[in-house]
C-alpha positions as a Markdown table, in Angstrom:
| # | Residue | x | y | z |
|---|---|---|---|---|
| 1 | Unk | 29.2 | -42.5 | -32.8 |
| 2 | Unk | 25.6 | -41.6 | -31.8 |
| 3 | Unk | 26.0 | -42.0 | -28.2 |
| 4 | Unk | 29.7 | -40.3 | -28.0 |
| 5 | Unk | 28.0 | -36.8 | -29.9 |
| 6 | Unk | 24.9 | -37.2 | -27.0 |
| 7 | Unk | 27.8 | -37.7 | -24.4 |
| 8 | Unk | 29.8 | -34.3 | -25.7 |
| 9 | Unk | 26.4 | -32.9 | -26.3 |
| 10 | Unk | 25.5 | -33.2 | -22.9 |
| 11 | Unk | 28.6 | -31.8 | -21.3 |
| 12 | Unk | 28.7 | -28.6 | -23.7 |
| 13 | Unk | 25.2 | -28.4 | -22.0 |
| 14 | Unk | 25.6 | -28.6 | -18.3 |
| 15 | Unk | 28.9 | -26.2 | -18.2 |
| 16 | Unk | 26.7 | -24.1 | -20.5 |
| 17 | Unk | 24.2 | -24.3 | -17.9 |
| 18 | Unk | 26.9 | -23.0 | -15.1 |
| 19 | Unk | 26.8 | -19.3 | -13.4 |
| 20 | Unk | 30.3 | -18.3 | -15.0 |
| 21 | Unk | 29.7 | -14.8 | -14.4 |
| 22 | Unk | 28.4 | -14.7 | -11.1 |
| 23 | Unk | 30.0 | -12.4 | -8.7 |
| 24 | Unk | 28.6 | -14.1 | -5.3 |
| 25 | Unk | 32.2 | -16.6 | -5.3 |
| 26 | Unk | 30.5 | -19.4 | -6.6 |
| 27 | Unk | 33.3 | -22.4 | -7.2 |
| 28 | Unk | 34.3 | -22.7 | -11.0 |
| 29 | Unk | 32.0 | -24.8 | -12.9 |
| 30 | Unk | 33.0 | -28.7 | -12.6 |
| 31 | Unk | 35.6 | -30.0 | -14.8 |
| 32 | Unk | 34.8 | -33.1 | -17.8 |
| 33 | Unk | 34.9 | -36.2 | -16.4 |
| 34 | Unk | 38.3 | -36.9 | -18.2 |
| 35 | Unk | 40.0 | -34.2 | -16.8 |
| 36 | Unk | 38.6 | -35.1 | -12.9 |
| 37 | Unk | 41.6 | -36.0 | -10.5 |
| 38 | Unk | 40.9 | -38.6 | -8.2 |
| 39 | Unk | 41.9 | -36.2 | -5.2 |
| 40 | Unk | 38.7 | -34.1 | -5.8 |
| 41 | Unk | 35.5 | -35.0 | -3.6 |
| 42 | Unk | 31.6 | -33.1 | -4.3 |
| 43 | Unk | 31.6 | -30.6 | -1.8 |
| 44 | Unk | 28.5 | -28.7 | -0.8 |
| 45 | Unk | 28.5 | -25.4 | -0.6 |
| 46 | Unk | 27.7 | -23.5 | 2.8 |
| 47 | Unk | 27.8 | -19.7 | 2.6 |
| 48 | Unk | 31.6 | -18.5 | 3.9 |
| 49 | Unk | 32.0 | -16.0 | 6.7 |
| 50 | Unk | 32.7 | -13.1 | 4.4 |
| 51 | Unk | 29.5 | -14.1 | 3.0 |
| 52 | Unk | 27.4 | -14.2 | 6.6 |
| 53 | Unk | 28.9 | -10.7 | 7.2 |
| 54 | Unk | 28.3 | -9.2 | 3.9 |
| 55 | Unk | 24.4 | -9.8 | 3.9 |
| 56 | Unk | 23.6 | -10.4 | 7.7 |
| 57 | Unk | 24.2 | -8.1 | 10.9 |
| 58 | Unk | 26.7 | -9.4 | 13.2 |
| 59 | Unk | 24.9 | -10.3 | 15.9 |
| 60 | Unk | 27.6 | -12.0 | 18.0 |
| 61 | Unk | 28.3 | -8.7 | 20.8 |
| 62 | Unk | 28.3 | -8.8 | 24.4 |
| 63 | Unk | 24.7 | -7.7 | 24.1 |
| 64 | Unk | 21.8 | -7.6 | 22.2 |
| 65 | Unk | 21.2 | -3.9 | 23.2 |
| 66 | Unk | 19.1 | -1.2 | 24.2 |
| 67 | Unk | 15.3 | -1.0 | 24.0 |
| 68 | Unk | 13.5 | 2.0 | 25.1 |
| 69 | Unk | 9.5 | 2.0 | 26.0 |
| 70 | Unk | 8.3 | 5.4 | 26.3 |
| 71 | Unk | 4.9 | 4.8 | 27.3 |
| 72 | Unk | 2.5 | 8.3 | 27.1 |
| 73 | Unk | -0.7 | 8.0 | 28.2 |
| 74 | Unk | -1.9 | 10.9 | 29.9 |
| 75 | Unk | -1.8 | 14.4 | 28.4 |
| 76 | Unk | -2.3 | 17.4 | 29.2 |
| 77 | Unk | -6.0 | 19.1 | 28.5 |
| 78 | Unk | -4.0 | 22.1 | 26.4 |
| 79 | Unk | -3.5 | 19.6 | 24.1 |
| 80 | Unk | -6.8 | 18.4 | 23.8 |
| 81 | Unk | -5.6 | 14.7 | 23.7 |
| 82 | Unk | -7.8 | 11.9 | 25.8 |
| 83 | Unk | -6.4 | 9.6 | 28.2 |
| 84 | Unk | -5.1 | 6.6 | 26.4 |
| 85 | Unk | -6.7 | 3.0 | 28.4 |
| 86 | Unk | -5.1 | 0.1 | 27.0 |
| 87 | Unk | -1.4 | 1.4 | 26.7 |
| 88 | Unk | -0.4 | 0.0 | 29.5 |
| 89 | Unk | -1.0 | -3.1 | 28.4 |
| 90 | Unk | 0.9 | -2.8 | 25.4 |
| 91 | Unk | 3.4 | -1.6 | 27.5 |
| 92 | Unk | 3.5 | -4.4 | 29.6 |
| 93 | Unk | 3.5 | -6.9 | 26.8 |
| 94 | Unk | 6.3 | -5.3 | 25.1 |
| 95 | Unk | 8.1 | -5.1 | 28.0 |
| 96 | Unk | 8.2 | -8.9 | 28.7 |
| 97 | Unk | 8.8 | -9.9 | 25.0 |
| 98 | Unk | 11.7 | -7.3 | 24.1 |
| 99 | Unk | 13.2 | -9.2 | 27.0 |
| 100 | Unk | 12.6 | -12.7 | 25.7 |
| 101 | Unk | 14.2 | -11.7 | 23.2 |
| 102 | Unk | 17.4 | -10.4 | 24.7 |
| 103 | Unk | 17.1 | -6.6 | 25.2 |
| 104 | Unk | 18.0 | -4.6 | 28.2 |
| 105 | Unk | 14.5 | -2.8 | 28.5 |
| 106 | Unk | 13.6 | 0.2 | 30.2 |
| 107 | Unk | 9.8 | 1.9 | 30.5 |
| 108 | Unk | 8.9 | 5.5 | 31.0 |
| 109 | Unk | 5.7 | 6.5 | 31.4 |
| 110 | Unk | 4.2 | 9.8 | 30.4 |
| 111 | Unk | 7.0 | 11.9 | 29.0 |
| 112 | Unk | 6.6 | 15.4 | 27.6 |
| 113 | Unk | 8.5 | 16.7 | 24.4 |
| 114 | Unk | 11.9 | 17.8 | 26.1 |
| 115 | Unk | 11.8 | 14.6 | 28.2 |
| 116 | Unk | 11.6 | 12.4 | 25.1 |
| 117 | Unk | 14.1 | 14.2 | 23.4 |
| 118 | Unk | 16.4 | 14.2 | 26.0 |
| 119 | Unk | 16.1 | 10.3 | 26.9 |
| 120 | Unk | 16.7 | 9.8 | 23.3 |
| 121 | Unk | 20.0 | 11.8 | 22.9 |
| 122 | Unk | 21.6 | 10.3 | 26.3 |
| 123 | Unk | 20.7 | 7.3 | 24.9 |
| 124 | Unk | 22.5 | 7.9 | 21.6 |
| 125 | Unk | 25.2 | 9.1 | 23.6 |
| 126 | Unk | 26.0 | 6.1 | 25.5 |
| 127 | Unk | 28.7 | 3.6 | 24.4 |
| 128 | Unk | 27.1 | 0.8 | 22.3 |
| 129 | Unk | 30.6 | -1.3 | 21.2 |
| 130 | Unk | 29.0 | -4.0 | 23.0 |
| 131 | Unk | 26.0 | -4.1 | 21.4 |
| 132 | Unk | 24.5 | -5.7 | 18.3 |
| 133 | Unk | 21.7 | -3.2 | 17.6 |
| 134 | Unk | 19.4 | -0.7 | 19.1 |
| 135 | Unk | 15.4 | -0.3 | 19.5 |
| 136 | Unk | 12.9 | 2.2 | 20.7 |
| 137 | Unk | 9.2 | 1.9 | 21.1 |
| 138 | Unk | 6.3 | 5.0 | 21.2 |
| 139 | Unk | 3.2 | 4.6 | 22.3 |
| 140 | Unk | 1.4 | 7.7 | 22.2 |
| 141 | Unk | -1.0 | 9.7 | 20.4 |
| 142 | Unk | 0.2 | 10.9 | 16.5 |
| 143 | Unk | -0.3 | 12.6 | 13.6 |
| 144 | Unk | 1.6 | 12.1 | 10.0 |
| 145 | Unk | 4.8 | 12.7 | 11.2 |
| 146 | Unk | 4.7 | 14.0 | 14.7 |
| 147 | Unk | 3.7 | 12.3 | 17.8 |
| 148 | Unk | 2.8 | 13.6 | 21.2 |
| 149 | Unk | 4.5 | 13.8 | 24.7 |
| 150 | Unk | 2.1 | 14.5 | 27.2 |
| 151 | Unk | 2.3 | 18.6 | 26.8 |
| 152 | Unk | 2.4 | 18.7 | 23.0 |
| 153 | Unk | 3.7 | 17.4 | 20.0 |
| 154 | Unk | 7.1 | 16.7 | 18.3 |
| 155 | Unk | 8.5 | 15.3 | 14.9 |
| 156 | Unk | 9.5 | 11.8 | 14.8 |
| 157 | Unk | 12.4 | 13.1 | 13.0 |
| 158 | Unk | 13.7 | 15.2 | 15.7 |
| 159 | Unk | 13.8 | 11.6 | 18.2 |
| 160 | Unk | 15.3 | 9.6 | 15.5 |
| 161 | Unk | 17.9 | 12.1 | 14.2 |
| 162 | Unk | 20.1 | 11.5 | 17.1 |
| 163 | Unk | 20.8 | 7.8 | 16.2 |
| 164 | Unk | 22.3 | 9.0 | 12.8 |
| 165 | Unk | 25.6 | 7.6 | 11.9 |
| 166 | Unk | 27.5 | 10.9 | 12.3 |
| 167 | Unk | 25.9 | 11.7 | 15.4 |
| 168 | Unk | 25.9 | 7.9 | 17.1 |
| 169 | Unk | 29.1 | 6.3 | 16.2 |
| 170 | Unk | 28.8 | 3.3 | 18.4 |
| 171 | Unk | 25.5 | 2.1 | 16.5 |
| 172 | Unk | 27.2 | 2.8 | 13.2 |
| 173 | Unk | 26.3 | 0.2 | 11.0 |
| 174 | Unk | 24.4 | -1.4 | 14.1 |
| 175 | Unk | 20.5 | -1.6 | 13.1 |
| 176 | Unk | 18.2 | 1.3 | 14.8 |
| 177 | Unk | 14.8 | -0.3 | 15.2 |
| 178 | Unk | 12.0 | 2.0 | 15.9 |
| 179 | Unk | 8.3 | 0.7 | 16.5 |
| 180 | Unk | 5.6 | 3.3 | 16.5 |
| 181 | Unk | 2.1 | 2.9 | 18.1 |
| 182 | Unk | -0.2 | 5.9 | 17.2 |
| 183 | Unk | -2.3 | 7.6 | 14.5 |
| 184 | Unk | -0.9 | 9.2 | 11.8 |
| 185 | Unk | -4.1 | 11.0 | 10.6 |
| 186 | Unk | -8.6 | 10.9 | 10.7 |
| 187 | Unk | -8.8 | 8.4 | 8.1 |
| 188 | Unk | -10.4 | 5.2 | 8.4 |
| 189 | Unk | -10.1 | 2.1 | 6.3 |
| 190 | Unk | -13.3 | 0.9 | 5.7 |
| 191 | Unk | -11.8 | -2.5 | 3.9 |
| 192 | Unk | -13.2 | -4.6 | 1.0 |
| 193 | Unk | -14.8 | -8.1 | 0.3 |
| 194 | Unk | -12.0 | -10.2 | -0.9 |
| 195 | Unk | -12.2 | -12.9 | -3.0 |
| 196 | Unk | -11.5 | -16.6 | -1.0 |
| 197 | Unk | -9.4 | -17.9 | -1.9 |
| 198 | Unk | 26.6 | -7.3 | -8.1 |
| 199 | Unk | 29.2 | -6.6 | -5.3 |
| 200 | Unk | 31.7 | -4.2 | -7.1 |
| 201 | Unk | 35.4 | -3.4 | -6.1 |
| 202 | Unk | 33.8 | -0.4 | -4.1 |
| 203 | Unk | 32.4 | -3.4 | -1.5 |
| 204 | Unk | 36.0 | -4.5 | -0.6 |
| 205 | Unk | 37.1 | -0.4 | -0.1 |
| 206 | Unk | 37.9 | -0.1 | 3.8 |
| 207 | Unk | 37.6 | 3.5 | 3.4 |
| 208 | Unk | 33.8 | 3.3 | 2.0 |
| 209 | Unk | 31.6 | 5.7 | 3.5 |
| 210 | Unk | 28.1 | 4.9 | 4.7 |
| 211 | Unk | 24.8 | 7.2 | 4.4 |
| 212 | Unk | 24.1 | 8.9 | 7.9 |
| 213 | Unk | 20.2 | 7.8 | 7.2 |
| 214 | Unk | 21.5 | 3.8 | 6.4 |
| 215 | Unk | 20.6 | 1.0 | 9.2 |
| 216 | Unk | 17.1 | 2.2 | 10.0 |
| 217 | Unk | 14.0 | 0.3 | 10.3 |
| 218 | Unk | 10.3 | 2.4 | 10.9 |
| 219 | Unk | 7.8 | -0.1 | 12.0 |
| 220 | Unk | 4.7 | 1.9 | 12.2 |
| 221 | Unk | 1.2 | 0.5 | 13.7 |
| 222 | Unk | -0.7 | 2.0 | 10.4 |
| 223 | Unk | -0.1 | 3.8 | 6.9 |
| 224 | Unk | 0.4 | 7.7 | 6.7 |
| 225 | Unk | -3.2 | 9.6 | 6.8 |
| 226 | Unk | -5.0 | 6.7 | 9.0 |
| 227 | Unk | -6.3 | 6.1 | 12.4 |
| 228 | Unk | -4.3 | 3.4 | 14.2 |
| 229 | Unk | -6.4 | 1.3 | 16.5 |
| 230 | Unk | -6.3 | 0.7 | 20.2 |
| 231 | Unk | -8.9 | -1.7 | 22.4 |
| 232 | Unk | -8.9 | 0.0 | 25.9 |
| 233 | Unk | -9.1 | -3.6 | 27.8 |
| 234 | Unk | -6.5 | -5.6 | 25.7 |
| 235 | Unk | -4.3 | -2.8 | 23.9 |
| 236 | Unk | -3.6 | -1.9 | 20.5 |
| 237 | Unk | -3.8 | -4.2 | 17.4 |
| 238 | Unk | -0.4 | -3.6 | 16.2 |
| 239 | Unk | 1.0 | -4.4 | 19.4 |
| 240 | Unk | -0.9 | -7.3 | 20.2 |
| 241 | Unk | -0.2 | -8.9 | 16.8 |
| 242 | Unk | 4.0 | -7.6 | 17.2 |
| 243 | Unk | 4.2 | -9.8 | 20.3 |
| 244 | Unk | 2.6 | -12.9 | 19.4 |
| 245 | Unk | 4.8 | -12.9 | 16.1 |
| 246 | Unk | 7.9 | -12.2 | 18.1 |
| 247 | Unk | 6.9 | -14.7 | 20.5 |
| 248 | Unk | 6.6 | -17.4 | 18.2 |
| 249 | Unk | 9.2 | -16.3 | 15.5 |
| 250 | Unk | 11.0 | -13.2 | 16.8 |
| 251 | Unk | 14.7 | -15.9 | 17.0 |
| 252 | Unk | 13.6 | -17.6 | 14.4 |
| 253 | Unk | 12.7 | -16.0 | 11.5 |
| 254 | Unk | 14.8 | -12.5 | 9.6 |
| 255 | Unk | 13.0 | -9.2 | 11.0 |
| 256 | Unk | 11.0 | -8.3 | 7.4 |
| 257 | Unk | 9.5 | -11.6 | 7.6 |
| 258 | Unk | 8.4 | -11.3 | 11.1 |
| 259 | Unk | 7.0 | -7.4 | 10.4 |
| 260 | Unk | 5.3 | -9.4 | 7.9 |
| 261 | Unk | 3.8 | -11.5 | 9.3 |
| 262 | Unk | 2.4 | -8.7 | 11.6 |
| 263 | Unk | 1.1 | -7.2 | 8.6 |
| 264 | Unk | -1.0 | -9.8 | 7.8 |
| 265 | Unk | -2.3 | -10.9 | 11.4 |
| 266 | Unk | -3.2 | -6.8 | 11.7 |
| 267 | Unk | -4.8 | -7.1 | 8.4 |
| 268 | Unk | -6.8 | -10.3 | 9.0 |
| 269 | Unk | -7.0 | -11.0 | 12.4 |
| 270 | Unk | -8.8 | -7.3 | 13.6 |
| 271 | Unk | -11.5 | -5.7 | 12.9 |
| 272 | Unk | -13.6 | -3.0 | 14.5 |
| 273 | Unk | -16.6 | -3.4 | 16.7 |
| 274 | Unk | -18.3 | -0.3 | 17.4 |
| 275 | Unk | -22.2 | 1.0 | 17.8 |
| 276 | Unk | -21.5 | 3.4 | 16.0 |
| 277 | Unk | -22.0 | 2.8 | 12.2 |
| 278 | Unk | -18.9 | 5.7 | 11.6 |
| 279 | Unk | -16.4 | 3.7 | 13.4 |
| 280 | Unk | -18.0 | 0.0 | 13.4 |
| 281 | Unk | -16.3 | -2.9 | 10.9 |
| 282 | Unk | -12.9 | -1.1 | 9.8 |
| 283 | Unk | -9.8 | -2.3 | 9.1 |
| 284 | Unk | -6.0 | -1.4 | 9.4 |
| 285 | Unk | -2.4 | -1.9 | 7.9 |
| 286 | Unk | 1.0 | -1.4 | 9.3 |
| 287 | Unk | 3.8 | 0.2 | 7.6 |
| 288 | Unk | 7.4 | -0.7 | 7.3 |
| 289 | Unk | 9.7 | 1.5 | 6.3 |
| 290 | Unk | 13.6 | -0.2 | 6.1 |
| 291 | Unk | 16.9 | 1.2 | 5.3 |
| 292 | Unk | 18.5 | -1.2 | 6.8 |
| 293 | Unk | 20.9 | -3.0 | 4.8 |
| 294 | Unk | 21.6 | -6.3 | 5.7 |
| 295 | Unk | 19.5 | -9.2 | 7.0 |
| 296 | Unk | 18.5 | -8.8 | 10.7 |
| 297 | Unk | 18.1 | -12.0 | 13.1 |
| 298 | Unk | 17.8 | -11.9 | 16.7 |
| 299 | Unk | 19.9 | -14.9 | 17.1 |
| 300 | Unk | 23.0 | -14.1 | 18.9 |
């Protein structure tokens, strides 16, 4: 009697135990051993493909897509912006691992506001069915939320804006990757010892809409008020640290892990170096910023 209320006791417990509510299509929680049939078999379970394409970008297009390098390094003197040394390194870096990668890439150098602008909305304007995604990388000088073309200065906003879902239909629901090496204010971060050491009936609509903003991803080489950092012989430290991680895990590893991963290298790896006690031994942080929304590997 003992062991048969243990034996009832400990089935009661395991389909206790069992996700009954879930909503991600687990199978239905295993039957008493009385009740088996012979015909079933343990089965593992692998994620569907209504499951892949729910939570992961389809990848699998004719191309990866489109990456833009727009490359500003000299400026005009009414602007009052210095000459940039060590871009074109970044440049060049960039250029070589977006195309490891898979992108089609293409550099300009030196653009002013209009030219920027206008490379941006052909760009959006082209047909993208046969592409998985889209990127875009500025090197230039910055400020908050403006950066500079070589004869003044523009809002990010304005450049990205033409990539929105009711503007660029080809990239809808297509992530728009935008990387962004340049200040974003005067500050500087002087750093600090450290210790050592539920889907609803809505998802299955074909009629849903999706937000013009959604499918987004701001990767920007420092936080909003701070001086982003640039060594004039081997380029900046964002972009330094962006290529090595994409070398090593860009078709590996789900794009917030890789940006990351950046984050930390930035954060650990550099460190100012300067005579000058104002601008010697500081310390920087990227920023993400994602509304993308789904999982983003460059595995095609």
């Amino acid at each position: 009697m003992a062991l048969a209320r243990l034996a009832r006791r400990h089935r009661q417990d395991s389909e206790a135990a069992w996700p009954w509510r879930c909503s991600e299509n687990y199978p239905p929680p295993p039957q008493s051993a009385h009740k088996k049939k012979k015909s079933d078999s343990a089965q593992l379970v692998k994620p569907n493909q209504d499951q892949v394409s729910l939570y992961q970008y389809n990848m699998n297009f004719a191309n990866l897509g489109k990456c833009i390098i727009i490359n500003n390094k000299n400026f005009d003197k009414t602007t009052g912006m210095e000459v940039r040394n060590g871009t074109d390194k970044d440049a060049e870096a960039l250029f070589k691992c977006f195309r490891r990668l898979g992108f089609d890439v293409v550099v300009h150098n030196d653009c002013t506001c209009d030219k920027m602008q206008d490379l941006l909305k052909k760009a959006s304007e082209e047909d993208h069915r046969d592409s998985a995604c889209f990127a875009c990388i500025l090197l230039s000088h910055g400020e908050e939320d403006r950066i500079y073309g070589k004869d003044g200065v523009t809002p990010i906003k304005e450049l990205t804006a033409h990539f929105r879902g009711d503007r660029c239909k080809t990239l809808l629901e297509k992530p728009k990757l935008f990387f962004i090496q340049a200040c974003r204010g005067t500050e500087l971060d002087d750093g600090i010892q450290a210790d050592s050491g539920p889907i609803n009936d809505m998802d299955a609509n074909p009629r849903y809409k999706i937000p013009v903003e959604a499918d987004f991803l701001f990767a920007y080489s420092t936080v909003p008020g701070y001086y982003s950092w640039r060594n004039p012989g081997s380029g900046s430290w964002f972009v330094q640290a962006l290529c090595s991680v994409l070398d090593e895990y860009g078709k590996k590893l789900e794009i917030m892990q890789i940006l990351t991963r950046v984050n930390h290298r930035v954060a650990r790896h550099f460190e100012s170096q300067s005579d000058n006690p104002l601008f010697h031994e500081k310390k920087q942080i990227p920023c993400v910023v994602s509304m993308l929304t789904k999982e983003l590997y460059f595995r095609q």
